[in-house]
DRENDO-1510 file (C-alpha; in Angstrom, 1 decimal, always signed):
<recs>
REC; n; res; u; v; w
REC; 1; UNK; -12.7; +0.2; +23.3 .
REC; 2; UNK; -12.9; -3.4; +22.9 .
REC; 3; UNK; -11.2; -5.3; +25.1 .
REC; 4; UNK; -12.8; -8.1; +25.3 .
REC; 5; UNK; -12.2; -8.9; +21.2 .
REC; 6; UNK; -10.2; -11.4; +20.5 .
REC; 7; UNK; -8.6; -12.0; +16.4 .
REC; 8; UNK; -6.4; -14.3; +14.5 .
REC; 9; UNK; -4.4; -12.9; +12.2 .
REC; 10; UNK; -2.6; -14.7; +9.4 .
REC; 11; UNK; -0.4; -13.3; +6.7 .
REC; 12; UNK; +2.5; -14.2; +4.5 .
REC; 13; UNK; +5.4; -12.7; +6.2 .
REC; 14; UNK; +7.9; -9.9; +7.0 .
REC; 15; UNK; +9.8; -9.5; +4.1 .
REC; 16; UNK; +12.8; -6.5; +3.5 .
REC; 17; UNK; +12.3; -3.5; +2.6 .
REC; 18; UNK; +9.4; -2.4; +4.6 .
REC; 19; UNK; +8.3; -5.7; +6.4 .
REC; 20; UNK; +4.3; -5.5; +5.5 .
REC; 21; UNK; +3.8; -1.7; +7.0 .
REC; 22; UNK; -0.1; -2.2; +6.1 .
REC; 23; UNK; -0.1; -5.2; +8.2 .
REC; 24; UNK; +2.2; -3.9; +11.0 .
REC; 25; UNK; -0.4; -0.3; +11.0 .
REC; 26; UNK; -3.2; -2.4; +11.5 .
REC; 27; UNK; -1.7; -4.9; +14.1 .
REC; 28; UNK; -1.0; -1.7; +15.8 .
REC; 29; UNK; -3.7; -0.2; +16.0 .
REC; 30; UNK; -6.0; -2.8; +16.9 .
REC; 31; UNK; -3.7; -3.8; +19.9 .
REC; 32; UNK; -4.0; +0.2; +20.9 .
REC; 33; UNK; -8.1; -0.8; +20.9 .
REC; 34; UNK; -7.8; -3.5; +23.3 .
REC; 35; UNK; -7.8; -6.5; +20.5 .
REC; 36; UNK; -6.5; -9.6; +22.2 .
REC; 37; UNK; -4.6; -10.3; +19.0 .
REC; 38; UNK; -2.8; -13.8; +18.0 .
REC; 39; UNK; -0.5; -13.2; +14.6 .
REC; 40; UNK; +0.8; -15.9; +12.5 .
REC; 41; UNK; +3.4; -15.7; +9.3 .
REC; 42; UNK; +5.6; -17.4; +7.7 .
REC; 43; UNK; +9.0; -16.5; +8.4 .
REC; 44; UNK; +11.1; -14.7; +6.3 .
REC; 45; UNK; +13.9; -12.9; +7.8 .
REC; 46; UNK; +14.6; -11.6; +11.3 .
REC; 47; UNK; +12.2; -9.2; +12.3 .
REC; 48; UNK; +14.0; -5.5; +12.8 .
REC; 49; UNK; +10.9; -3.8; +14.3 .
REC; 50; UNK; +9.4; -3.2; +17.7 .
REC; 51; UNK; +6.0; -4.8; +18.6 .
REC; 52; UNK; +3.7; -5.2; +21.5 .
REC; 53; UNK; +2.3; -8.5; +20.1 .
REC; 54; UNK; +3.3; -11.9; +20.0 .
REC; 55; UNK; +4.1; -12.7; +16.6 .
REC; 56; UNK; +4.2; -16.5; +15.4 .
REC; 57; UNK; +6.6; -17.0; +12.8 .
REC; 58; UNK; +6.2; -21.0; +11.0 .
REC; 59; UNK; +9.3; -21.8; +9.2 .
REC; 60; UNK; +8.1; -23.4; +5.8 .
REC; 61; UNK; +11.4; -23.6; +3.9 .
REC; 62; UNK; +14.6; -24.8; +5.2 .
REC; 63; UNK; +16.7; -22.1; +3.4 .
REC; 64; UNK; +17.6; -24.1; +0.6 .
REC; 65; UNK; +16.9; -23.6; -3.7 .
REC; 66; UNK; +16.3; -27.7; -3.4 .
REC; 67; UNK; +13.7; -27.2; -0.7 .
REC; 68; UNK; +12.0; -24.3; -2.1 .
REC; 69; UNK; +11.8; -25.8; -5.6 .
REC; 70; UNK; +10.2; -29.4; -4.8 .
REC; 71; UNK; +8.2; -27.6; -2.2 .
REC; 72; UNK; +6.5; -25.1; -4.9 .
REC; 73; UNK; +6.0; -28.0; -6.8 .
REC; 74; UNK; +4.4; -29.9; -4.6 .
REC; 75; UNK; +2.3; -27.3; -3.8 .
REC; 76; UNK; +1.2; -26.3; -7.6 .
REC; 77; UNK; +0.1; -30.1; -7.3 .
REC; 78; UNK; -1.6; -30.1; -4.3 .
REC; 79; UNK; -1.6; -27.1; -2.5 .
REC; 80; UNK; +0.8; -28.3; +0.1 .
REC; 81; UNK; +2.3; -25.0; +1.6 .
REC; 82; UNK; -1.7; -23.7; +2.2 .
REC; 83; UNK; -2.8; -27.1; +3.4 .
REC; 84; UNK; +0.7; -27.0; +5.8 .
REC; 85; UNK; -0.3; -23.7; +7.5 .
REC; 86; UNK; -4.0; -24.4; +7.8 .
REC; 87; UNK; -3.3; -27.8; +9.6 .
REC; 88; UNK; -0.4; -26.0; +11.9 .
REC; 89; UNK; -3.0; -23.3; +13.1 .
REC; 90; UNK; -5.3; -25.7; +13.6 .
REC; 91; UNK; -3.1; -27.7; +15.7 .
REC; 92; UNK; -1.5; -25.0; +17.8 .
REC; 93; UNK; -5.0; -22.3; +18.2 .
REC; 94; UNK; -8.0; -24.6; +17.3 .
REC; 95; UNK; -8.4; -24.9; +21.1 .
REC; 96; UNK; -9.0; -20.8; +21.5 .
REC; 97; UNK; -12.2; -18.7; +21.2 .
REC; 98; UNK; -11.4; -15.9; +18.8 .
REC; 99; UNK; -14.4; -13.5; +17.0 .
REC; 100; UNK; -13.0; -12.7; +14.0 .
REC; 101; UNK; -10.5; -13.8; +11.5 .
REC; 102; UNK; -8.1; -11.6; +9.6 .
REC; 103; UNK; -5.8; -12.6; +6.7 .
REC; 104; UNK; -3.9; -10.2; +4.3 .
REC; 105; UNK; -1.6; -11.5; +1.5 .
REC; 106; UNK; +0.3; -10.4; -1.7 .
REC; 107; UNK; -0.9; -13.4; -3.7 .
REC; 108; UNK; -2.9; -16.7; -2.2 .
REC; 109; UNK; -0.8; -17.8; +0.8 .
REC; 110; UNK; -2.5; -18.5; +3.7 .
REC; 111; UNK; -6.2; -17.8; +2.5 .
REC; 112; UNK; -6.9; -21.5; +3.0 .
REC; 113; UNK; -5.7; -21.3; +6.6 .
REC; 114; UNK; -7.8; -18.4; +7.6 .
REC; 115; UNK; -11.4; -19.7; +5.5 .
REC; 116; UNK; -10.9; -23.0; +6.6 .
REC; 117; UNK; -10.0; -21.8; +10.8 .
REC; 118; UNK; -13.3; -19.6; +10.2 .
REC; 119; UNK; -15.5; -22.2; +9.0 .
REC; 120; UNK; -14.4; -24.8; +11.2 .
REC; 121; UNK; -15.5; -22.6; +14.2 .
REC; 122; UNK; -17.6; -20.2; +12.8 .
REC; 123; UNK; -16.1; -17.2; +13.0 .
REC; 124; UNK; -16.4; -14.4; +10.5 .
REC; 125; UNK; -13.3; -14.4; +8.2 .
REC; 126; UNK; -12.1; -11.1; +6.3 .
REC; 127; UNK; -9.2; -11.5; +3.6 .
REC; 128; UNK; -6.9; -8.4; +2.7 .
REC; 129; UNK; -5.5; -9.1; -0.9 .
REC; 130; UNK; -2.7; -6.3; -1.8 .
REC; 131; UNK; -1.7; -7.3; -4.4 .
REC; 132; UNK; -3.7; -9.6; -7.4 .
REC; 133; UNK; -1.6; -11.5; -10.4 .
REC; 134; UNK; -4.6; -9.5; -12.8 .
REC; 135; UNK; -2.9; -6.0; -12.1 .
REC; 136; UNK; +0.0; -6.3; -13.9 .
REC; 137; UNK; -1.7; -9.1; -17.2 .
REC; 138; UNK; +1.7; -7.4; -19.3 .
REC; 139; UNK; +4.3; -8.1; -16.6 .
REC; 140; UNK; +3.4; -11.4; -14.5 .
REC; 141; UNK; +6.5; -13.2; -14.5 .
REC; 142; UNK; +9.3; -10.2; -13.4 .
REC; 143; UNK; +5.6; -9.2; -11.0 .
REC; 144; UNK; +6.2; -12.0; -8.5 .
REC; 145; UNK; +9.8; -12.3; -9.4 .
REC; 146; UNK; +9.8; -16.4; -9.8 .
REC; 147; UNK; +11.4; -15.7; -13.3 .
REC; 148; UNK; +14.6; -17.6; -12.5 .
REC; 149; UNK; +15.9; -20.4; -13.2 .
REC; 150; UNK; +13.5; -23.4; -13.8 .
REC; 151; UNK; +11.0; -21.8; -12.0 .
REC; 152; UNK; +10.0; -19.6; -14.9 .
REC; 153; UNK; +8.6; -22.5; -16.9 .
REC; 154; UNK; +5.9; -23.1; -14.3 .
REC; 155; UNK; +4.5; -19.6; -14.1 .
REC; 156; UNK; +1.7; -19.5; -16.3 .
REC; 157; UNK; +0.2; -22.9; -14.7 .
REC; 158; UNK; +1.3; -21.6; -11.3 .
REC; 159; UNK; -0.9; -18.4; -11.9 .
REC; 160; UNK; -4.3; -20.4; -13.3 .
REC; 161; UNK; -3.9; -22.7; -10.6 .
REC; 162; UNK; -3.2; -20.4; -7.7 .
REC; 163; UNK; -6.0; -17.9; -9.6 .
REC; 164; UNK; -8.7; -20.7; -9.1 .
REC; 165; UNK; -7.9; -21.5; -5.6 .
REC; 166; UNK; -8.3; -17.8; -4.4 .
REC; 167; UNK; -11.2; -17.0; -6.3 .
REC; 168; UNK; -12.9; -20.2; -4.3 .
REC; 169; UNK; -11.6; -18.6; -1.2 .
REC; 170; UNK; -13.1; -15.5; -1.5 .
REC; 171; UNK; -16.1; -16.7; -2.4 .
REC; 172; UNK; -16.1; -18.4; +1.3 .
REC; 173; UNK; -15.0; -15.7; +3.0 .
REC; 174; UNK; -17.7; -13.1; +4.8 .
REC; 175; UNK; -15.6; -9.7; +3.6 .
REC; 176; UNK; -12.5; -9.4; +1.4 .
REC; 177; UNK; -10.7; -6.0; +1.5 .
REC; 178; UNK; -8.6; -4.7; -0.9 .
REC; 179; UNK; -6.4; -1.3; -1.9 .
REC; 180; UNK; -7.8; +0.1; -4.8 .
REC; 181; UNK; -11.5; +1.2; -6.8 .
REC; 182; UNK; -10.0; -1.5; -9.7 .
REC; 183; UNK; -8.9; -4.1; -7.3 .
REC; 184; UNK; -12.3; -3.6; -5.2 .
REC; 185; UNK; -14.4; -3.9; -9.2 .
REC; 186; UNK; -11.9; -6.9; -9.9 .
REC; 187; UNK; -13.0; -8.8; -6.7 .
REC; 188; UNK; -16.6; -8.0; -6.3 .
REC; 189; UNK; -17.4; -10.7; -9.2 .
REC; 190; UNK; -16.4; -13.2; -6.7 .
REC; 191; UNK; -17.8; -11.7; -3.4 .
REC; 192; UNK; -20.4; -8.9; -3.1 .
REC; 193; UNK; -18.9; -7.5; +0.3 .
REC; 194; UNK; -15.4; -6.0; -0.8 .
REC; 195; UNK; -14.1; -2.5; +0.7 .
REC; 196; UNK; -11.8; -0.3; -0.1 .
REC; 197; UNK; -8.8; -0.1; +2.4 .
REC; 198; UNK; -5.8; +2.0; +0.9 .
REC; 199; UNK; -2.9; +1.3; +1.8 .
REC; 200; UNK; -1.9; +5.2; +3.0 .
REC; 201; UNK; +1.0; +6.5; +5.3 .
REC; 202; UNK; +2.1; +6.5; +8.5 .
REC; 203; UNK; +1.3; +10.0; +10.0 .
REC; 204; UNK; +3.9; +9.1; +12.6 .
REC; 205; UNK; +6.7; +9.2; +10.1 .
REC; 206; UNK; +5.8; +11.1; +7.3 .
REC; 207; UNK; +4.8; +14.7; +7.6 .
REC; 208; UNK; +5.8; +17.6; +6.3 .
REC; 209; UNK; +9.4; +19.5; +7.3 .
REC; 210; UNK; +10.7; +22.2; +6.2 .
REC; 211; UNK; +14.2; +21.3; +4.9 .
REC; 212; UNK; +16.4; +23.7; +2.3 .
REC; 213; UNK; +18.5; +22.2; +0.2 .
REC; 214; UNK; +21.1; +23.8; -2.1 .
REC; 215; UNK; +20.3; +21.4; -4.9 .
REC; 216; UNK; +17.1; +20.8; -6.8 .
REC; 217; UNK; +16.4; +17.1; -6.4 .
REC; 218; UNK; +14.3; +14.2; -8.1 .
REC; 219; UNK; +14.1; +11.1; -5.9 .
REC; 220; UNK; +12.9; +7.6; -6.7 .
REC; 221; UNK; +13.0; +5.1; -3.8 .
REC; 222; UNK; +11.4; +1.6; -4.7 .
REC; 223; UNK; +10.9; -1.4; -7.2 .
REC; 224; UNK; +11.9; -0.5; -11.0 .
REC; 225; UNK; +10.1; -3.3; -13.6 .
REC; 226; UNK; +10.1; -1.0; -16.7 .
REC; 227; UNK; +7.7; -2.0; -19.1 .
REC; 228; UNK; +5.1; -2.7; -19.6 .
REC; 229; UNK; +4.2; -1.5; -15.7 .
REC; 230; UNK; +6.2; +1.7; -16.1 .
REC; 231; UNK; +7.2; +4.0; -19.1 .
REC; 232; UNK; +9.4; +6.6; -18.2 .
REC; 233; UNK; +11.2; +7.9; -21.3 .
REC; 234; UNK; +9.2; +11.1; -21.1 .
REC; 235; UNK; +10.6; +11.9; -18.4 .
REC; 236; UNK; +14.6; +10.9; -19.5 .
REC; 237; UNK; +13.9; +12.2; -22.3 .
REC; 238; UNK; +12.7; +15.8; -21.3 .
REC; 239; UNK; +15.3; +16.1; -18.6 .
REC; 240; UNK; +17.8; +15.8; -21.4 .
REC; 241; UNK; +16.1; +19.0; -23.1 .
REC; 242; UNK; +16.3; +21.2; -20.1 .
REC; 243; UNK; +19.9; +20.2; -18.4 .
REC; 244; UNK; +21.6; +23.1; -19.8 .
REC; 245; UNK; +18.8; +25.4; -18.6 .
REC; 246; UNK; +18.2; +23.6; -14.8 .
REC; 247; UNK; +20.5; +22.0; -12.6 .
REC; 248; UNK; +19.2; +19.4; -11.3 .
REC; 249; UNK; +19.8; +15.7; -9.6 .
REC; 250; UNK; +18.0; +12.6; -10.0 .
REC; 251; UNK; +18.5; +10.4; -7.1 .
REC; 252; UNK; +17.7; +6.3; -7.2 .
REC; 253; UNK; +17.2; +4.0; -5.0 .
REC; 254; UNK; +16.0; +0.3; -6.1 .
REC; 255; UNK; +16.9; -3.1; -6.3 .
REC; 256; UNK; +19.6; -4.6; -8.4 .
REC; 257; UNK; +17.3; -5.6; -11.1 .
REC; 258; UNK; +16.0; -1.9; -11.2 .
REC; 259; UNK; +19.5; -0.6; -11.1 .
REC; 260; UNK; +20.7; -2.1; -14.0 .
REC; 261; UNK; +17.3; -1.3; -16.0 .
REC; 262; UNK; +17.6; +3.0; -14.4 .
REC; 263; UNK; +21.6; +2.6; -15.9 .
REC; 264; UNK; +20.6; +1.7; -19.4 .
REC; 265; UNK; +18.2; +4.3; -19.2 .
REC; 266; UNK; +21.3; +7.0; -17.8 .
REC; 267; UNK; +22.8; +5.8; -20.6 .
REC; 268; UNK; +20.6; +5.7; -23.6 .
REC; 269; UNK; +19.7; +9.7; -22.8 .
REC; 270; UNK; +23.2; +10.9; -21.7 .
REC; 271; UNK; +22.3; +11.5; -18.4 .
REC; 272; UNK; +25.3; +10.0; -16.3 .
REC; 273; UNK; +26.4; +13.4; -14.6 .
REC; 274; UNK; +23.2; +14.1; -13.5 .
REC; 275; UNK; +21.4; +11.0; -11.6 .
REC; 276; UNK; +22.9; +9.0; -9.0 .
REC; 277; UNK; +21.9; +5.4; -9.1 .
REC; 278; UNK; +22.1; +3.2; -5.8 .
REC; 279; UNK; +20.5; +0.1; -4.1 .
REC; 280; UNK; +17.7; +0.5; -1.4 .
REC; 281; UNK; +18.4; +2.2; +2.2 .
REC; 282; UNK; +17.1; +2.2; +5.3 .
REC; 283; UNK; +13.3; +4.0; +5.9 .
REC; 284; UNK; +14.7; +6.6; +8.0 .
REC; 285; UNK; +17.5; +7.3; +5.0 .
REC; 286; UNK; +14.2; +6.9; +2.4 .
REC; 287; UNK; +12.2; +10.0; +4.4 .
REC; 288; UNK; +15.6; +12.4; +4.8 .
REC; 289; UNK; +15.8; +12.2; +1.1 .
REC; 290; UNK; +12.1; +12.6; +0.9 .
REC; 291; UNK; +12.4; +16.4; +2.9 .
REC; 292; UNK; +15.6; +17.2; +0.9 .
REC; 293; UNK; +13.4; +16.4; -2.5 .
REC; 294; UNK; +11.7; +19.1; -5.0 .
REC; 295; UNK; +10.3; +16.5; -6.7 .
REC; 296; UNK; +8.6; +12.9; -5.8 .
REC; 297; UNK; +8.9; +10.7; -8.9 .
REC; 298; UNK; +6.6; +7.7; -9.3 .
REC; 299; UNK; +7.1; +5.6; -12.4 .
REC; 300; UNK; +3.9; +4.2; -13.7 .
REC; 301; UNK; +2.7; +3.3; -17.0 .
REC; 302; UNK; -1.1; +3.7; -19.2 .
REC; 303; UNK; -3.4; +1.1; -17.7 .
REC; 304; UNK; -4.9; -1.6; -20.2 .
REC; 305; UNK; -5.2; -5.2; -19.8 .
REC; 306; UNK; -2.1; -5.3; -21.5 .
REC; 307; UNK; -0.3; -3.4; -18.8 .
REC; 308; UNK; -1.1; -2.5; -15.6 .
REC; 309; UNK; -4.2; -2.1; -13.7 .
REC; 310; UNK; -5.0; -0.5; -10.0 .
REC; 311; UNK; -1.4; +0.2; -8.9 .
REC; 312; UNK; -1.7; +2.5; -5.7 .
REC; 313; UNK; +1.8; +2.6; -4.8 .
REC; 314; UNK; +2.7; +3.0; -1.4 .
REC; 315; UNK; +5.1; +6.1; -2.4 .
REC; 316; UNK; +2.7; +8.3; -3.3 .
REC; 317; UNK; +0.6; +8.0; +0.0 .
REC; 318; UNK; +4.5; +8.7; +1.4 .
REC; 319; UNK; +4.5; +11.4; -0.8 .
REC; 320; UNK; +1.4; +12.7; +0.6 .
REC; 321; UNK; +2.3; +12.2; +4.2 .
REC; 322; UNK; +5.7; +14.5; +3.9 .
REC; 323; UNK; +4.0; +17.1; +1.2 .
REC; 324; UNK; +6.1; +16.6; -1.9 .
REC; 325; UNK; +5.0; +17.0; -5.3 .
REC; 326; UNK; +4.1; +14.1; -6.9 .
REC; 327; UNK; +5.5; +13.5; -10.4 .
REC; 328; UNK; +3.9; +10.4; -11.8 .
REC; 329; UNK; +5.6; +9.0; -15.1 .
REC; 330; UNK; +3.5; +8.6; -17.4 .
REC; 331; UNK; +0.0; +8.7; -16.3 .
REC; 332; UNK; -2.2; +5.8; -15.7 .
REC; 333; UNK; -5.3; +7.4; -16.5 .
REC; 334; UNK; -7.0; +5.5; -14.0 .
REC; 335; UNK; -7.1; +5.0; -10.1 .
REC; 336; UNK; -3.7; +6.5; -9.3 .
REC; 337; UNK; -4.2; +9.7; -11.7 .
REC; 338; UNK; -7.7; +9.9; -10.1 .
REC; 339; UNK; -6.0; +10.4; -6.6 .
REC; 340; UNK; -3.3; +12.6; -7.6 .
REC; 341; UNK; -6.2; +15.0; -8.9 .
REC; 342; UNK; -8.2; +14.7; -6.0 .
REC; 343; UNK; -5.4; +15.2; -4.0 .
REC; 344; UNK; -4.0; +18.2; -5.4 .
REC; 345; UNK; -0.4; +16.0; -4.5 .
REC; 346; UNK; +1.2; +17.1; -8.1 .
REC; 347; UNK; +1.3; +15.9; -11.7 .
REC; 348; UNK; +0.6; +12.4; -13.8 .
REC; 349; UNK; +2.2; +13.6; -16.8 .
REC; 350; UNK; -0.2; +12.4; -20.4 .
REC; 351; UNK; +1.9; +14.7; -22.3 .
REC; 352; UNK; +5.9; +16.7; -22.8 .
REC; 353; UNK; +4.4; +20.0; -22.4 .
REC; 354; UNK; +2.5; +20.2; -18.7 .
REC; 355; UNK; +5.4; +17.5; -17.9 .
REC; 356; UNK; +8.2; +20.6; -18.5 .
REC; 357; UNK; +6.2; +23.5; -17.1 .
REC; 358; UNK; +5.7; +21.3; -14.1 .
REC; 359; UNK; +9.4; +20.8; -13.9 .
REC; 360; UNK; +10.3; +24.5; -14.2 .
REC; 361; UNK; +7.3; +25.5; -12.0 .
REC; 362; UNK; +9.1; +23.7; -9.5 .
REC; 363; UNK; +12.7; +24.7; -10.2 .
REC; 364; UNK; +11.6; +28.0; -9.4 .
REC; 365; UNK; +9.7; +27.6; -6.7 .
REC; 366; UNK; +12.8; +26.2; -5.2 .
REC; 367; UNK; +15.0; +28.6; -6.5 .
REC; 368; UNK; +12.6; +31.1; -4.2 .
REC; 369; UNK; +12.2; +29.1; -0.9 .
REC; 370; UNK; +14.8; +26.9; -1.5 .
REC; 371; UNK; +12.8; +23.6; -1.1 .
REC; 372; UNK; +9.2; +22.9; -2.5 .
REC; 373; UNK; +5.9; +22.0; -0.7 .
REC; 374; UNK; +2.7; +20.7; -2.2 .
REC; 375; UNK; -0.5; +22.1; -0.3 .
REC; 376; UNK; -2.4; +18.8; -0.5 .
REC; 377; UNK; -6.0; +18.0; -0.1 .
REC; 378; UNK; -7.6; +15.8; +2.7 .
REC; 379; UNK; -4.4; +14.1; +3.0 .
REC; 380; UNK; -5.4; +13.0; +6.7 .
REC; 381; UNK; -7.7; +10.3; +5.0 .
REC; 382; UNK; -5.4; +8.5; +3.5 .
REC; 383; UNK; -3.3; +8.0; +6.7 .
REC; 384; UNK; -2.5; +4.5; +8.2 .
REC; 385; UNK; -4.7; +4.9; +11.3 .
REC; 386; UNK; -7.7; +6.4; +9.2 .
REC; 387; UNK; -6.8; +3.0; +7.1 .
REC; 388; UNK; -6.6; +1.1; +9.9 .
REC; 389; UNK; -9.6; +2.3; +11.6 .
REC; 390; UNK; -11.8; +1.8; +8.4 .
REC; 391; UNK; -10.5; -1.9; +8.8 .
REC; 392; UNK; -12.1; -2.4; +12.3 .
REC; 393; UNK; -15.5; -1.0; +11.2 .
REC; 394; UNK; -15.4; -4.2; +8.4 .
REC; 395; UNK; -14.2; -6.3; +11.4 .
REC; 396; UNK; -17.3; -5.2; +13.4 .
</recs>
């Protein structure tokens, strides 16, 4: 146990659906060990989850698109939005002893808070970086979603800009973790001491249970971009080869954006009486439909620097939690694939034929036990308090 440590803990928010579950896992668990734990975030939206920790939530926008646009702005010019939250952590925790700091973030906001809160009182500083603009070089503007409006003209100086300032960063800071082999090979040009944290499932919620269901059902919960991060017309295509041999369902749930890209696709491949298209629902909704499934889809596409690049997708540690084949469309011949092998979870599909007899290897497995169950491999590793354990030893 240790009690007596004390950490700061900065981050970029709680943001819908899932309100940083990494984050929340590891707050958890290191207030369980007897961290004396101070969190900070920018706020976002009302917070919908329990927590035994104070959680500091800075207001950086008033709520308004004229706000939020001169704001940006300012801070493409001068870093205004980092230098804000570094000067208001200062202000309000400079005065406490703390013995190590913790930041994790999507993209570059608050790194600057956390490096410089470390160096001004010399305490070790360890940045979590989830996501990186270089994973998705096909697909940057629809990746962090500023592709509206006037905004979109900005995005390519936004990312060199924002790029140069978190490569500085993590050159100051003593450890940087990160949630995949690429993303820890990406980094380590920039600081030798990166680890590997995946981002993994939470036990608590997602194990296996046995659940029959009278229909043989493909689920998708999550984000739809299309291409070039995913490339699904395998799959469409295929299931429009074997409906008159399987029944089956396809059931979606994403955002709008992804709902009108999944109708085209119902469209294009006649395939409007079997999937049912939808917008997201609540996580306890998400994991019924997870038990009731045959098959876990993930979309994915071939990495390449012209694609995608280290995209460990929460779902499939999900899928590994409740014991659902995996269907990955199509393979990413990389970090993701890698895992689904070593896991035994199910199938990244490189080609139509292992993609069918997958298919009907599970329709009849169903057809036997009515529902389907993948026997995977050291799944317990990949679990949020594993994660979050492996976190503390980097603290340490």
């Amino acid at each position: 146990m240790n009690r007596h440590k004390k950490i700061l803990i900065l981050a970029d928010g709680f943001s819908t659906p899932s309100y940083l579950p990494r984050l929340r896992a590891i707050c958890d668990y290191l207030y369980g060990q007897g961290w004396e734990m101070t969190v900070v975030v920018e706020h976002i939206a009302q917070l919908p989850f329990e927590h035994k920790y104070a959680i500091d939530e800075v207001r950086i926008y008033t709520g308004s698109r004229w706000d939020w646009m001169v704001k940006n702005v300012w801070s493409l010019m001068t870093d205004w939005k980092n230098r804000t939250m570094s000067r208001y952590v200062e202000r309000q925790y400079g005065h406490k002893q703390y013995d190590a700091v913790f930041c994790t973030t999507f993209h570059t906001f608050p790194l600057l808070a956390a490096v410089e809160f470390g160096k001004r009182h010399h305490i070790p500083v360890t940045l979590d970086l989830r996501d990186i603009v270089e994973q998705a070089p096909g697909n940057a503007k629809n990746y962090v979603r500023h592709n509206q409006g006037i905004a979109k003209l900005f995005i390519g100086l936004f990312h060199h800009i924002n790029i140069h300032r978190r490569n500085h960063w993590l050159r100051l800071a003593d450890h940087v973790t990160t949630v995949s082999p690429w993303h820890v090979q990406m980094l380590k040009q920039f600081n030798e001491h990166v680890y590997l944290i995946y981002n993994g499932y939470d036990a608590n919620r997602y194990y296996w249970e046995e659940r029959k269901n009278e229909e043989f059902v493909l689920s998708y919960v999550g984000k739809i971009f299309g291409e070039p991060l995913q490339e699904p017309s395998l799959l469409w295509e295929v299931l429009r080869e074997i409906k008159d041999r399987i029944t089956y369902k396809v059931i979606i749930h994403t955002d709008p954006l992804g709902q009108e890209l999944a109708q085209q696709w119902v469209k294009q491949y006649g395939l409007s009486d079997r999937v049912e298209i939808s917008g997201y629902i609540r996580i306890e909704e998400a994991i019924e439909l997870y038990h009731q499934s045959s098959i876990f889809l993930i979309f994915s596409n071939k990495a390449s620097d012209k694609t995608v690049h280290g995209m460990m997708t929460t779902k499939f540690f999900e899928a590994l939690g409740v014991e659902k084949p995996v269907l990955c469309i199509r393979s990413d011949e990389e970090c993701l694939a890698e895992i689904i092998h070593a896991t035994k979870a199910g199938l990244a599909v490189r080609d139509k034929e292992e993609l069918v007899h997958f298919i009907e290897e599970k329709y009849r497995e169903w057809q036997t036990n009515g529902y389907t169950r993948q026997m995977m491999k050291d799944k317990e590793q990949f679990s949020r308090l594993n994660e979050a354990k492996e976190l503390e030893k980097v603290l340490l």
